[in-house]
ROSE-4610 file (N, C-alpha, C; in Angstrom, 1 decimal, always signed):
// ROSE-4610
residu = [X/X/X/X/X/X/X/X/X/X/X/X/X/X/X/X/X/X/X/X/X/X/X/X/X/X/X/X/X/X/X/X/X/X/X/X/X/X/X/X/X/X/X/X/X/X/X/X/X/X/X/X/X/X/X/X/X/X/X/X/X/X/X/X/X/X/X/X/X/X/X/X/X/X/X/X/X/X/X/X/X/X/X/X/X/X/X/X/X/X/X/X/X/X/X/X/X/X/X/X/X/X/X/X/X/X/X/X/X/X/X/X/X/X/X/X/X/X/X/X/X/X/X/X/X/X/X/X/X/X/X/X/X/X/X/X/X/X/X/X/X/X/X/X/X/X/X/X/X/X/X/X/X/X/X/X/X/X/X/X/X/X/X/X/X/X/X/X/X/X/X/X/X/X/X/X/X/X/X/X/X/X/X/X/X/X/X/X/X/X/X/X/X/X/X/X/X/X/X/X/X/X/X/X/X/X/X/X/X/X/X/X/X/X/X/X/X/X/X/X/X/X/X/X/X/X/X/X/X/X/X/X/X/X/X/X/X/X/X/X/X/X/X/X/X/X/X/X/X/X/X/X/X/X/X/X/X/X/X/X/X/X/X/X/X/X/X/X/X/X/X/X/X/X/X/X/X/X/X/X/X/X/X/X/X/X/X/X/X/X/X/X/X/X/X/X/X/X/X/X/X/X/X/X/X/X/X/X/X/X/X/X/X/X/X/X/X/X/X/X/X/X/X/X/X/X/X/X/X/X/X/X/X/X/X/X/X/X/X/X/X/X/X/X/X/X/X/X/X/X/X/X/X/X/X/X/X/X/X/X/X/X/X/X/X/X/X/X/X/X/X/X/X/X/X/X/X/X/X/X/X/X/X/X/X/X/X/X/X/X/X/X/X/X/X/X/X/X/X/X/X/X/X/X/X/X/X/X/X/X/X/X/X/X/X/X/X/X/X/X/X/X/X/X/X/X/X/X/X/X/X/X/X/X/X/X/X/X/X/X/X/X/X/X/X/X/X/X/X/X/X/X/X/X/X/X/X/X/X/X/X/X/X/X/X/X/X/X/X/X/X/X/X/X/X/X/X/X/X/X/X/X/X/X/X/X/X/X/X/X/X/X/X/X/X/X/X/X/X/X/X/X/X/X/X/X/X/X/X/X/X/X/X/X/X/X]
num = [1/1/1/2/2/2/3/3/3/4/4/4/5/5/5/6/6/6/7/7/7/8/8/8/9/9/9/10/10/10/11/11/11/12/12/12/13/13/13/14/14/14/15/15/15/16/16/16/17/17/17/18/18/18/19/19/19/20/20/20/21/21/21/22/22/22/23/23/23/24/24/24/25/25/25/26/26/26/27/27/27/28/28/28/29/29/29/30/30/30/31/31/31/32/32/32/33/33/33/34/34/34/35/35/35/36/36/36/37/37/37/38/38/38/39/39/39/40/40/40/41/41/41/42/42/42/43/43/43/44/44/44/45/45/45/46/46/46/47/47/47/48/48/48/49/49/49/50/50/50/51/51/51/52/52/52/53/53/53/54/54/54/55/55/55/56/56/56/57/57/57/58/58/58/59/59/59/60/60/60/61/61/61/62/62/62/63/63/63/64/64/64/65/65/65/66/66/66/67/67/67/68/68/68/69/69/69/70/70/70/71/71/71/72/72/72/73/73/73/74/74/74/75/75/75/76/76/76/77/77/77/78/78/78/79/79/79/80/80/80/81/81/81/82/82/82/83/83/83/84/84/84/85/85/85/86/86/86/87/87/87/88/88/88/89/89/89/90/90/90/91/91/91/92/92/92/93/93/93/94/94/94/95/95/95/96/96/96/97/97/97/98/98/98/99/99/99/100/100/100/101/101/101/102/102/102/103/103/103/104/104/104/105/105/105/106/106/106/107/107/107/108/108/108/109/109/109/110/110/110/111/111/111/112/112/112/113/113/113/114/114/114/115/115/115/116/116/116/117/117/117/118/118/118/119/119/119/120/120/120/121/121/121/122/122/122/123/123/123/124/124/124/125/125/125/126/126/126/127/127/127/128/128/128/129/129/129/130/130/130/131/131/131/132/132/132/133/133/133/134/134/134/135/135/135/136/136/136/137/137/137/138/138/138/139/139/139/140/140/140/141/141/141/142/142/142/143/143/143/144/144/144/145/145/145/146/146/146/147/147/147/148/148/148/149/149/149/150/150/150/151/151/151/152/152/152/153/153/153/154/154/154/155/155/155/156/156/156/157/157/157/158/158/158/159/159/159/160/160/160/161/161/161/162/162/162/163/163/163/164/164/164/165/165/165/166/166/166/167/167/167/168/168/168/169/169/169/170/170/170/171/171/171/172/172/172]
x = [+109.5/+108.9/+109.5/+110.1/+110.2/+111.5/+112.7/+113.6/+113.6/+112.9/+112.3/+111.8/+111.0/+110.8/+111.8/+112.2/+113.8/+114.1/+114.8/+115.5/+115.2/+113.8/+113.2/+112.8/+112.7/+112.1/+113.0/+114.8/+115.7/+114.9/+113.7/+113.4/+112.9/+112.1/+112.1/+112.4/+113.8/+114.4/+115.0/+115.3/+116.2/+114.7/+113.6/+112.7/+111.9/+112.5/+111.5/+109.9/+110.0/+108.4/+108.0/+108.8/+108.1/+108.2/+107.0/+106.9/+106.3/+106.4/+105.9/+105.1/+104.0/+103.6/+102.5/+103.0/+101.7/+100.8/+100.2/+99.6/+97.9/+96.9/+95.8/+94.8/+95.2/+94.6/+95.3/+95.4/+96.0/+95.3/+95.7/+95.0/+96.2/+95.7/+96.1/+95.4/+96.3/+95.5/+96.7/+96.2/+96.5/+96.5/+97.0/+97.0/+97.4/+96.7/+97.7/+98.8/+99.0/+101.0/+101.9/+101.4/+102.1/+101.9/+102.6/+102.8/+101.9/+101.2/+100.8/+101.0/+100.7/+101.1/+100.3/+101.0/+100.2/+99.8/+98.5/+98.3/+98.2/+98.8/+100.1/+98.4/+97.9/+97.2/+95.5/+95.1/+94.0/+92.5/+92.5/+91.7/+92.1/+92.9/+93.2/+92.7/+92.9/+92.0/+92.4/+91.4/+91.3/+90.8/+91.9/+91.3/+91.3/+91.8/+91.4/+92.3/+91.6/+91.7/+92.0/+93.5/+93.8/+93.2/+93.1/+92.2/+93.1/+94.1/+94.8/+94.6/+93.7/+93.5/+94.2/+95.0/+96.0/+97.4/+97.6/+98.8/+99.7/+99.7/+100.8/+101.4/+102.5/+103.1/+102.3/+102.0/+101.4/+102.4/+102.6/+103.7/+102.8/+103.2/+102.8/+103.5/+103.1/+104.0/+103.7/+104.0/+103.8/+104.3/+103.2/+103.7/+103.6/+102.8/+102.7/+102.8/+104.6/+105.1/+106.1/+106.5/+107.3/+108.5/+107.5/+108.6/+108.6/+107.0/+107.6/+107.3/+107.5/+107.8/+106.7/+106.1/+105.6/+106.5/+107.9/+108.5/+108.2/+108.0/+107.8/+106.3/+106.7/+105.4/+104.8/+103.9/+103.6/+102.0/+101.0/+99.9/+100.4/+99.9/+100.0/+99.1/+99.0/+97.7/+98.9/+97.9/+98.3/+99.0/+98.5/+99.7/+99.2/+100.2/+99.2/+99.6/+99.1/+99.1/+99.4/+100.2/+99.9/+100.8/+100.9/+101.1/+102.0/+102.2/+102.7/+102.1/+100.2/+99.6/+98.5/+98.6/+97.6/+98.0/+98.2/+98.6/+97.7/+97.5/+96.0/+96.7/+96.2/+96.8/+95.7/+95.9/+94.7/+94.8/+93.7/+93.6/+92.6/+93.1/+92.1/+91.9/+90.4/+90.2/+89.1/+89.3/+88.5/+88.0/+85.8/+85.6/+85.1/+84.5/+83.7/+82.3/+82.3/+80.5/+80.5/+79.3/+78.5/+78.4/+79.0/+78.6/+79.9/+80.8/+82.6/+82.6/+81.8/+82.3/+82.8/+81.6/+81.8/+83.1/+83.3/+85.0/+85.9/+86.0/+87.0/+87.1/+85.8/+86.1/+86.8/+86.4/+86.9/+88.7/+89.3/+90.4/+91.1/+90.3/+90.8/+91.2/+90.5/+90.1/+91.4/+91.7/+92.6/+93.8/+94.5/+95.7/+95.8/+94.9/+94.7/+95.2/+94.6/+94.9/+96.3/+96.6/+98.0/+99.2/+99.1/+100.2/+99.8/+99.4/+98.9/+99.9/+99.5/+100.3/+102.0/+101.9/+103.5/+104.1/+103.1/+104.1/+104.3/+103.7/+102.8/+104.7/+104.8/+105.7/+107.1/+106.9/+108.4/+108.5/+107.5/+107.3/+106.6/+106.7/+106.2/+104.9/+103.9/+102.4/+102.1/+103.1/+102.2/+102.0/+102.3/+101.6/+101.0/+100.7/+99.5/+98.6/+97.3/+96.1/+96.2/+96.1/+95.9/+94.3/+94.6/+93.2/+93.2/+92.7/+92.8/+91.0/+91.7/+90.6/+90.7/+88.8/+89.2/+88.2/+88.9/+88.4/+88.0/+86.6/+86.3/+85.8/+85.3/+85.1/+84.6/+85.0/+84.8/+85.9/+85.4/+86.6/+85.8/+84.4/+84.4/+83.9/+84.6/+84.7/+83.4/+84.0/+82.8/+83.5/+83.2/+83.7/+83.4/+84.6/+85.0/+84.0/+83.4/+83.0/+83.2/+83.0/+83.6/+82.6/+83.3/+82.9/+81.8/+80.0/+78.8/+79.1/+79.7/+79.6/+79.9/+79.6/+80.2/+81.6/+81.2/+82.4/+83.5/+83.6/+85.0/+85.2/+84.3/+84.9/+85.9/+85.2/+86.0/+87.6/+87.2/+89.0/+89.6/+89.6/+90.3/+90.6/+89.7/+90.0/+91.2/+91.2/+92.0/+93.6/+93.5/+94.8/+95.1/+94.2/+94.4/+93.9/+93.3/+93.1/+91.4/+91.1/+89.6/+89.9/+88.2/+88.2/+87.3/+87.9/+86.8/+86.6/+85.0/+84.8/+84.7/+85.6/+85.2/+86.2/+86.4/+87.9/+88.4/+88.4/+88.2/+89.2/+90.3/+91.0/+91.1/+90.5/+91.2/+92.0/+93.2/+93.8/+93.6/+92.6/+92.4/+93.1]
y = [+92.3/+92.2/+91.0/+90.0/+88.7/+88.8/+89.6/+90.2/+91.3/+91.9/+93.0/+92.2/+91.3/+90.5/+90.1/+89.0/+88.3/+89.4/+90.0/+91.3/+91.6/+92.4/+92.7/+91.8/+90.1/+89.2/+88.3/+88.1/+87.3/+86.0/+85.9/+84.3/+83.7/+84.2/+83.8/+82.5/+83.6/+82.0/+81.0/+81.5/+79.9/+79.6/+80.3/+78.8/+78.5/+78.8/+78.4/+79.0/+79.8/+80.7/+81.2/+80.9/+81.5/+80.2/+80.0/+79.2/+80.0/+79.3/+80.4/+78.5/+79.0/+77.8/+78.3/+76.9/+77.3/+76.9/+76.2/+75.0/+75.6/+74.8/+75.8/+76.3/+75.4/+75.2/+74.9/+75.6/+75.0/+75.3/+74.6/+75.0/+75.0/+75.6/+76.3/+75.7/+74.9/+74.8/+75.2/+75.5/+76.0/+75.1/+75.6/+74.1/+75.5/+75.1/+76.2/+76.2/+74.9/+74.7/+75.2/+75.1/+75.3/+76.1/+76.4/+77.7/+77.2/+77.9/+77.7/+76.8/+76.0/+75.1/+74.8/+74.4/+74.2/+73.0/+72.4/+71.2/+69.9/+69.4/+68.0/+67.1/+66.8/+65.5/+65.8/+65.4/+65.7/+65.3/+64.5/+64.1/+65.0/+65.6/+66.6/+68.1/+68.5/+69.8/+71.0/+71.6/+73.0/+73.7/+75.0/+76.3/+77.6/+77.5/+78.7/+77.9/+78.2/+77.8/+78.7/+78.5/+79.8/+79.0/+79.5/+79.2/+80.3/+79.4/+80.1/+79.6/+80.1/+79.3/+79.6/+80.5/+80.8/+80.0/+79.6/+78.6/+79.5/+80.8/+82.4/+81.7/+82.2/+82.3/+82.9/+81.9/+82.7/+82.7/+83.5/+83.1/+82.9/+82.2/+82.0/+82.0/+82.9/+83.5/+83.2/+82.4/+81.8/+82.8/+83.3/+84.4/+84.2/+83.6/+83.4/+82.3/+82.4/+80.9/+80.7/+81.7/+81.8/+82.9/+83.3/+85.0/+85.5/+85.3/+86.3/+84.8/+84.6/+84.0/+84.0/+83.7/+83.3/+84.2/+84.6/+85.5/+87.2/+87.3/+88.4/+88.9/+89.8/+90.6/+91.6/+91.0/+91.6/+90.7/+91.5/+90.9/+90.3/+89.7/+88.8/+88.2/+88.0/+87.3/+85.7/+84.7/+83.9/+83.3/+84.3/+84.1/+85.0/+84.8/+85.9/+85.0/+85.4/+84.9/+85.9/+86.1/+87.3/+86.9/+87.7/+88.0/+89.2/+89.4/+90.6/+92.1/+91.7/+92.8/+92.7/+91.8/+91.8/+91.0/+91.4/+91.1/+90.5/+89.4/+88.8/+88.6/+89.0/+89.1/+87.8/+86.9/+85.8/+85.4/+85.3/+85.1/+84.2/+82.1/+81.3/+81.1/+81.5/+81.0/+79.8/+78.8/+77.8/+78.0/+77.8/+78.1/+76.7/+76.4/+75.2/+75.5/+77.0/+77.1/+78.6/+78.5/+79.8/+80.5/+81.1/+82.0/+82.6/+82.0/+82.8/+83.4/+82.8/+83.3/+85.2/+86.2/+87.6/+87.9/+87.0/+87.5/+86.9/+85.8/+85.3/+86.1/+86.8/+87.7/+88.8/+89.4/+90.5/+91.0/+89.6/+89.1/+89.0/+88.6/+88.1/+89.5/+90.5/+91.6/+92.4/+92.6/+93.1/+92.8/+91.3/+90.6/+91.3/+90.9/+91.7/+93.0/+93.9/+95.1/+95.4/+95.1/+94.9/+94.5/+93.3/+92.7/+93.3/+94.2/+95.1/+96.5/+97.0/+98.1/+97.9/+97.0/+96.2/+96.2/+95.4/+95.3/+96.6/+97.4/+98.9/+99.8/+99.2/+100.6/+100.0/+98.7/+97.9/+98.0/+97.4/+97.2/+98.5/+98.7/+99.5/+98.6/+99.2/+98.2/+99.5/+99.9/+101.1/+100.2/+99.2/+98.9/+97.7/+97.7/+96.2/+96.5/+95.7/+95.7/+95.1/+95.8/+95.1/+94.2/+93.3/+92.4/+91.7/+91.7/+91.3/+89.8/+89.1/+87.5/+87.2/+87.3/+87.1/+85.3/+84.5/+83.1/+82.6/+83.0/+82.5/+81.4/+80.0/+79.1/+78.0/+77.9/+77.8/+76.8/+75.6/+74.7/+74.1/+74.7/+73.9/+75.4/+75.1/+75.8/+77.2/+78.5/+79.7/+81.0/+81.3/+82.2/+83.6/+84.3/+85.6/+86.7/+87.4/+88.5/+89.8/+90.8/+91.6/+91.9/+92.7/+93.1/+93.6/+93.6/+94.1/+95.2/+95.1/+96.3/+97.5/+98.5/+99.5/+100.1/+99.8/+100.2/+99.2/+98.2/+97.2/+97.8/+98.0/+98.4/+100.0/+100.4/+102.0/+101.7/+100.9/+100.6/+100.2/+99.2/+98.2/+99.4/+100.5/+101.2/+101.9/+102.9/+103.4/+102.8/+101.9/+101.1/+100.7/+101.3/+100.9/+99.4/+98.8/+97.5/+97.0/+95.9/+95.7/+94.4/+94.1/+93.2/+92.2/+91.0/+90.3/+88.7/+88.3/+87.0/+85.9/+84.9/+83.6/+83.2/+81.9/+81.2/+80.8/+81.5/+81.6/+82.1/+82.4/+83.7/+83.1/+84.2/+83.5/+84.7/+84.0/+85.1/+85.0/+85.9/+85.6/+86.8]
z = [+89.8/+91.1/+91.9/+91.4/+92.0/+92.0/+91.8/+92.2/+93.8/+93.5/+94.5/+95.8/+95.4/+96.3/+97.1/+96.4/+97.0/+98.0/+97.3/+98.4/+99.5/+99.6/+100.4/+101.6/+101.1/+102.3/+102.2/+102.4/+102.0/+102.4/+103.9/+103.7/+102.7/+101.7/+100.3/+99.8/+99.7/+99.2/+100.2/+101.5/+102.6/+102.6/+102.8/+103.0/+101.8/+100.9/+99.8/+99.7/+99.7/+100.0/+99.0/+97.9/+96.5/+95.1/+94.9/+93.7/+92.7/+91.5/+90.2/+89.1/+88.8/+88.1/+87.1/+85.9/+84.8/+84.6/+85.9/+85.8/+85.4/+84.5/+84.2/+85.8/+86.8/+88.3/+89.1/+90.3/+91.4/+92.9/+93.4/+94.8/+96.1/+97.1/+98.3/+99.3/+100.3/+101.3/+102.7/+103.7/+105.0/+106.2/+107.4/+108.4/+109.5/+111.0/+112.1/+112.3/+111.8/+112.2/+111.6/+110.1/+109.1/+108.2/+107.4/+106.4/+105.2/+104.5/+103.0/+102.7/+101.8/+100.7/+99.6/+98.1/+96.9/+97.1/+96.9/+97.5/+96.1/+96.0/+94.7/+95.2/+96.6/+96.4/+96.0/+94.7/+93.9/+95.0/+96.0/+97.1/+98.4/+98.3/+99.5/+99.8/+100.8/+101.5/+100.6/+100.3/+99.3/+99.7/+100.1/+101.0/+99.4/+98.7/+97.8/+96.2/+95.2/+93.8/+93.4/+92.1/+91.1/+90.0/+89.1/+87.8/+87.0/+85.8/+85.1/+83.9/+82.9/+81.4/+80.4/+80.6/+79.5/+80.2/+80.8/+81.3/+81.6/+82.0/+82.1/+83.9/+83.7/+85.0/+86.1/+87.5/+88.1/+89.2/+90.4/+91.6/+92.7/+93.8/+95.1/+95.7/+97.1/+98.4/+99.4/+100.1/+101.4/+102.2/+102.9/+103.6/+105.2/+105.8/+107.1/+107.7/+108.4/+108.5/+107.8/+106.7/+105.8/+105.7/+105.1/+104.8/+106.4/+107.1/+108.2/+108.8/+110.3/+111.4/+112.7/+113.4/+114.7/+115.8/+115.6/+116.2/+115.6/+114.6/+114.0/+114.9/+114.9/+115.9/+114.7/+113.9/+112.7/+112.4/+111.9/+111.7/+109.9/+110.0/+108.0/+108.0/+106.5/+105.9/+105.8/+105.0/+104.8/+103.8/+102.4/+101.3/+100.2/+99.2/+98.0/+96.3/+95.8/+94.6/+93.2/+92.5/+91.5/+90.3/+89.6/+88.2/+87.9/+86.3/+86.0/+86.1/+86.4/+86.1/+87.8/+88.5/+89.9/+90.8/+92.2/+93.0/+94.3/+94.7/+95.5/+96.5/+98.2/+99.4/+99.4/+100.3/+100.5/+102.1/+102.8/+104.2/+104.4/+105.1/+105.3/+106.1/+106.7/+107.9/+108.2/+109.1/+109.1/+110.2/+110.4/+111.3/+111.7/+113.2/+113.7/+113.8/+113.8/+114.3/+113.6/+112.6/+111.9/+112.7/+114.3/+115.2/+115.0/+114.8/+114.8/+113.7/+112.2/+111.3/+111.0/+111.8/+111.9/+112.4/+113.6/+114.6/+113.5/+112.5/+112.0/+110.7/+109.9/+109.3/+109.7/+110.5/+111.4/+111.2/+111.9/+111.7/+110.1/+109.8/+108.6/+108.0/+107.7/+107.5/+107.8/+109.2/+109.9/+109.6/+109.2/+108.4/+107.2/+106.2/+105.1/+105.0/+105.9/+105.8/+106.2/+107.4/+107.9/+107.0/+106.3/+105.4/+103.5/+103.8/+102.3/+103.1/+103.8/+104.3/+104.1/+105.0/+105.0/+103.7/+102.9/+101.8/+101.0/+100.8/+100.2/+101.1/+102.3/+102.7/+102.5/+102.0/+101.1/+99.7/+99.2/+97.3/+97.3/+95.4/+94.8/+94.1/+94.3/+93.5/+91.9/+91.7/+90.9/+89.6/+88.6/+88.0/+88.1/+89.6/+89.7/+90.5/+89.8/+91.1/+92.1/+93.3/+94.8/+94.8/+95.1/+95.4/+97.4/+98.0/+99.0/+99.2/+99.7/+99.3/+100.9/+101.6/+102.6/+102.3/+102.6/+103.0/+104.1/+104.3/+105.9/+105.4/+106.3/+106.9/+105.3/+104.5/+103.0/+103.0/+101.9/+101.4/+100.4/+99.9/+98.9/+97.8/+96.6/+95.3/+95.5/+95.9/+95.8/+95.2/+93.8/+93.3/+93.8/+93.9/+94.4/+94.4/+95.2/+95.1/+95.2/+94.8/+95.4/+97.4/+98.2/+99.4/+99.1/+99.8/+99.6/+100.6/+101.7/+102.8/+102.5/+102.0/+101.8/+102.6/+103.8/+104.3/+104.7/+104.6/+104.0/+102.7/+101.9/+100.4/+100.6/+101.4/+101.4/+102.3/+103.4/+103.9/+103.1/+101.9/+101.5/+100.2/+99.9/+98.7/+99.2/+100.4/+100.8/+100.7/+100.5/+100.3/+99.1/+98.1/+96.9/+96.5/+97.3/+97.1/+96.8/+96.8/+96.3/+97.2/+97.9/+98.9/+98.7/+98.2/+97.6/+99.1/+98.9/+99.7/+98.9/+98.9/+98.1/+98.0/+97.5/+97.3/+95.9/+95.2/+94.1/+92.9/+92.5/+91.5/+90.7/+89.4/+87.8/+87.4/+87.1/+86.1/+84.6/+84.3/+82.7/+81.7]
């Protein structure tokens, strides 16, 4: 897969958009300006936690801001996180006021879906689970749920994928 990748998004590798780590925890934080990043400072901003207890390879893809561009006329999520066996699309959004959070889900929602398609009509997912992580307005530790709405659950199935709220993934 991380061959396939390469290929498929040659920015990958000129911008460095793919890390692979065994670390038991890592965290992801986001910025408007800028693209993804694993975040090195232990007092610094935490937009989504991997939780890896077996210390297994996990990869990180910086996807918006990265692989694709501010020129690319293409909806994307913000990055994804996966494995040999599940693949997590992750979208953070930060809000200022508990009134945006519906429109910022919304959004969030729509990336998701959009950059799961994208990658779905490039890569082959047939032996991985699609996960899609929508992170609205969250920065402190809330483990993953799956979608209550019935009908988020049914768009995100259609894609093969499962739509969880929280900032949260373990790969156990």
């Amino acid at each position: 897969m991380l061959d396939t990748i390469r290929q498929t998004f040659p920015r990958t590798t000129t911008g460095n958009c793919l890390q692979t780590l065994t670390d038991t925890e890592f965290c992801i934080f986001d910025t408007d300006k800028k693209r993804c990043e694993i975040q090195l400072d232990p007092d610094g901003l935490k937009h989504f936690t991997v939780e890896n207890p077996t210390s297994r390879a996990i990869h990180f893809l910086a996807i918006d801001k990265c692989i694709f561009s501010d020129g690319d006329h293409i909806q994307r999520c913000d990055c994804a996180v996966f494995d040999s066996k599940t693949f997590c699309f992750v979208e953070i959004k930060e809000i200022d006021s508990a009134a945006k959070r519906s429109e910022h889900y919304r959004k969030a929602k729509e990336q998701l879906k959009a950059t799961i398609q994208h990658f779905q009509e490039q890569l082959e997912f047939t032996t991985k689970r699609i996960e899609a992580y929508a992170c609205v307005g969250r920065t402190t530790a809330r483990p993953a749920k799956p979608a209550a709405d019935l009908n988020d659950r049914l768009e995100f199935e259609e894609l093969g994928s499962a739509l969880y709220h929280g900032n949260i993934k373990r790969f156990a």
